[in-house]
C-alpha positions in Angstrom: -9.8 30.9 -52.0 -11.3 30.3 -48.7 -9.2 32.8 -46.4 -10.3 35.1 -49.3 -13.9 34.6 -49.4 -13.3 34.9 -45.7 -11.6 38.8 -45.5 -13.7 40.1 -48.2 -16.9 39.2 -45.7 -14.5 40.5 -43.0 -14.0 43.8 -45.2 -18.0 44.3 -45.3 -19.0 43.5 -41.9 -16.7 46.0 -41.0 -18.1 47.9 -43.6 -21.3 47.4 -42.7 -20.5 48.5 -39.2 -18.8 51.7 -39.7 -22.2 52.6 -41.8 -24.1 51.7 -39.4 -22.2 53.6 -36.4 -21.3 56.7 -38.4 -25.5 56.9 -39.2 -26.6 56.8 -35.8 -27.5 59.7 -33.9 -27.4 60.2 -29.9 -29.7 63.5 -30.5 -33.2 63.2 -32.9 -35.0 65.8 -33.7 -38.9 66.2 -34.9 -39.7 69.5 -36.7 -43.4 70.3 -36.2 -44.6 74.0 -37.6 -41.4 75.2 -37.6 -40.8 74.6 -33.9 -38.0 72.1 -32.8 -39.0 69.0 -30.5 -36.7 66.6 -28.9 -36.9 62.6 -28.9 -37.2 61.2 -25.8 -35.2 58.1 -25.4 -33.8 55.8 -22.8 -31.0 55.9 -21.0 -27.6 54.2 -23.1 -29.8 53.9 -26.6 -28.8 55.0 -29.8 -31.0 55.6 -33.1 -31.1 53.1 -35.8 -33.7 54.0 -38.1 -37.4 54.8 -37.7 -38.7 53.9 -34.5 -35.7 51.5 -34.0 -33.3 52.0 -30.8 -30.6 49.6 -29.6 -28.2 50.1 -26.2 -25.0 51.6 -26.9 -23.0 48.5 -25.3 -23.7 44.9 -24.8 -25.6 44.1 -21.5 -23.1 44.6 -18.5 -23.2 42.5 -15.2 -24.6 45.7 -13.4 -27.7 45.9 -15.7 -28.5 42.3 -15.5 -28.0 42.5 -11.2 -30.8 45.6 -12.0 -32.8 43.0 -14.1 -32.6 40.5 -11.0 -33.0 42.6 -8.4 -36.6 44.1 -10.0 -37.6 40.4 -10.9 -36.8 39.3 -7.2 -38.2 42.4 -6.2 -41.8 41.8 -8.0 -42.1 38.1 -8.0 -40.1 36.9 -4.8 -37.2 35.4 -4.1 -38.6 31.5 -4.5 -40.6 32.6 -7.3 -40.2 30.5 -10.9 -39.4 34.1 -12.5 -36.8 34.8 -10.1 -35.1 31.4 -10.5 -35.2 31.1 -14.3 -33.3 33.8 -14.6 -30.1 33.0 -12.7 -26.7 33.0 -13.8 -25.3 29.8 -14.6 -21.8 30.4 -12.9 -20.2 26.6 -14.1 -19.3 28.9 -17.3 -15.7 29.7 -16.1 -15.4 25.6 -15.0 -13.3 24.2 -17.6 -11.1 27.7 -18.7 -8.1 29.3 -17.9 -10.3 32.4 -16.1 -11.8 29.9 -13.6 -9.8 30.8 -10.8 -10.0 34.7 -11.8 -13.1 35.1 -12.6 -15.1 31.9 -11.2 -17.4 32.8 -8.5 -16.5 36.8 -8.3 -17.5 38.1 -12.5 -20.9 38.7 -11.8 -21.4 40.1 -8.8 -18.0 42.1 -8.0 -18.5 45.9 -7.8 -14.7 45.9 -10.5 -16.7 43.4 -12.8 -19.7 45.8 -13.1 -19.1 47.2 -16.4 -18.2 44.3 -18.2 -20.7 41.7 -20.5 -22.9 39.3 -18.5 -21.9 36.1 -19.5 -23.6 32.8 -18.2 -27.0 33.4 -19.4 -29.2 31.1 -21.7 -31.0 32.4 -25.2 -34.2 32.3 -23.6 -32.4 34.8 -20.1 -31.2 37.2 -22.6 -34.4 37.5 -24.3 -36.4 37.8 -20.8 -34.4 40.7 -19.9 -34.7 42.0 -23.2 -38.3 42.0 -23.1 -37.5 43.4 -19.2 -35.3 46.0 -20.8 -37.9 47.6 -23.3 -40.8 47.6 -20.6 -38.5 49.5 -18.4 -37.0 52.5 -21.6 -41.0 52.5 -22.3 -41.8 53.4 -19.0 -39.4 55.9 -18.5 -40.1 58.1 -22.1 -44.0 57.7 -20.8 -43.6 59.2 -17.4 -40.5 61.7 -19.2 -43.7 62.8 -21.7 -45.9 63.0 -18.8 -48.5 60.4 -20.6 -48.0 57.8 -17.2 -47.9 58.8 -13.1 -44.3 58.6 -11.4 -45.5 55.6 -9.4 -43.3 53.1 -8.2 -45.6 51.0 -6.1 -45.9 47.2 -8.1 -46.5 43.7 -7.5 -46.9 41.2 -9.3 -50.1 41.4 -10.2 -49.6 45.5 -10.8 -46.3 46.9 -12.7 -46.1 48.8 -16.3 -45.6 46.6 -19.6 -45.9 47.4 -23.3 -48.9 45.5 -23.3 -50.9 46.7 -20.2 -50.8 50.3 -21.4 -51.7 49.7 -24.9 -54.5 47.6 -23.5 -55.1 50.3 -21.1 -54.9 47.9 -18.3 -52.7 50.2 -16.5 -53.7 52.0 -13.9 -51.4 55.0 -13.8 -52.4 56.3 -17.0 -52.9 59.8 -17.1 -56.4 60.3 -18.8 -56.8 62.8 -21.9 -58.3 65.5 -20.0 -55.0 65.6 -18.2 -53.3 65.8 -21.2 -55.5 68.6 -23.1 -55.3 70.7 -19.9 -51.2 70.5 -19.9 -51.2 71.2 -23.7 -53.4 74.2 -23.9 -51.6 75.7 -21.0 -48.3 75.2 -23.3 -50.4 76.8 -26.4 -51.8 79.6 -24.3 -48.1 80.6 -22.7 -46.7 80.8 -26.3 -49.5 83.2 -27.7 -49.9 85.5 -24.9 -46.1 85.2 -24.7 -45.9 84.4 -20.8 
């Protein structure tokens, strides 16, 4: 009865799955007035539902060495941000891959591509939080609503939280914005 129990569940995660893939889109469209507009997303998302995006792949060793290389970047080298999040590499000790994969998996250029491994509950939610920031920022400056700037510290760089707080410094204001729009208004009715 058990391995039963056990394949049906099998039977609808895979189930599950297959919905779930076959439903999502790589291209959204929003319909306004009969003209067509296209979501912005980030780079290696795919649509879930609603507002709801996940990446297309599990984290890869190359986008965590990104998440690193920003936090050391910002915060320092010797900073408690930078440190916390650092592979723990004694995964690989006690395996049969210890000698393969050991000291080379995360930071060799062949390794790149494949899943970070090493990191705690609490790493992979940093650099999910890091991850988000980073999409958000890109659709903002992609929809012209924040300046291209790339000049942070860590007292100064774009989260979620600053911009809806409008703590953010590189926010383009609304004049900006009614300016760019009627200009794309007045094109379409004069036809130029």
């Amino acid at each position: 009865p058990l391995a039963t129990i056990t394949k049906m569940i099998y039977r609808i995660f895979l189930f599950f799955l297959f919905s779930l893939t076959s439903s999502c889109d790589s291209e959204r469209y929003l319909i306004i007035d009969g003209q067509q507009y296209e979501f912005i997303t980030g780079p290696g998302l795919i649509f879930i539902q609603d507002n709801l995006y996940a990446d297309e792949t599990e984290a890869t060793n190359l986008m965590y060495l990104e998440f690193m290389d920003w936090t050391q970047e910002i915060f320092g080298e010797n900073s408690d941000e930078f440190k916390k999040i650092q592979i723990d590499k004694s995964v690989w000790d006690n395996t049969k891959f210890s000698i393969e994969f050991g000291k080379d998996y995360f930071t060799h250029p062949d390794y790149g591509d494949y899943p970070v491994v090493g990191i705690s509950l609490e790493q992979a939610n940093l650099y999910s939080e890091w991850r988000t920031n980073r999409v958000a920022q890109l659709i903002l400056i992609k929809k012209g609503l924040i300046k291209n700037e790339f000049t942070y510290s860590k007292d100064n760089y774009f989260t979620i939280d600053r911009y809806l707080n409008s703590d953010f410094d590189w926010i383009i204001t609304k004049e900006d914005i009614l300016v760019t729009e009627y200009k794309k208004y007045r094109q379409k009715v004069n036809g130029n």
